[in-house]
Steps between C-alpha positions, in 0.01 A plus 500: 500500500608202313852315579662645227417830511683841706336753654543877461394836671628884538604661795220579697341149391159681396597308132577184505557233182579150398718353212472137416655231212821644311671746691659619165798716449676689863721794360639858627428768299721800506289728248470864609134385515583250721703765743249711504226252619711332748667798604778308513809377258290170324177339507461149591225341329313173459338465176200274497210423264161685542295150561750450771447837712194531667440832781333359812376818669542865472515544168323841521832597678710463181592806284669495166713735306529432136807749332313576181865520319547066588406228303489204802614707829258609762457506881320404741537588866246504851232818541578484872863426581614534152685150496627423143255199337438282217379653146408342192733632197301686292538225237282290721740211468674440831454682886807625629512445897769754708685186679480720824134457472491141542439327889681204381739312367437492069749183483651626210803785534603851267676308140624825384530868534330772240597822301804526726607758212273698723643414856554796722839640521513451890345103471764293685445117500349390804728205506771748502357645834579423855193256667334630867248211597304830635566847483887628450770491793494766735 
């Protein structure tokens, strides 16, 4: 891998993946989409040009759902352990990489959230949370 570039795999680390050069826009996303995907309350996602995302192995591993009723969304996520992973819009213009995804730091940080006229009603800020350094007190 080159200096500037951040490496990438899922779960099980069948998949593996490299970004290098602009690391582009770092937003959460708090579509229903999003939700869904993540299974959780947001998406965090790096968005990156195509000519700067390259797979390094196990690309045979990656499936992809395409929602016929979206214009850019898809997903794409691990045949084996199912671990969310980067997708190329349907527009072919940018990849969006699932932060969580990433084995490194991307030097850059989240510059805003998304359709938060979408948040869940039970979302609470995260900031607004009590911090464990591991799991909760006993």
């Amino acid at each position: 891998m080159s200096k500037n570039s951040v490496a990438g795999s899922c779960f099980c680390k069948k998949v593996s993946y490299e970004l290098s050069g602009n690391m582009g826009v770092f937003q959460y996303c708090h579509c229903t989409r999003c939700q869904k995907v993540t299974g959780s309350a947001h998406a965090a996602n790096v968005f990156v040009a195509p000519a700067d995302f390259h797979w390094l192995g196990g690309e045979e591993y990656v499936g992809r759902y395409d929602p016929p009723e979206t214009k850019y969304f898809a997903t794409s996520f691990c045949k084996n352990c199912g671990s969310s992973l980067p997708w190329l819009s349907k527009s072919g213009k940018v990849v969006i990489v699932p932060a969580g995804s990433l084995d490194e730091d991307p030097g850059i940080r989240p510059s805003q959230n998304i359709y938060c006229g979408s948040r869940s009603a039970w979302y609470t800020s995260a900031s607004s949370l009590p911090e464990n350094a591991e799991g909760p007190p006993r």
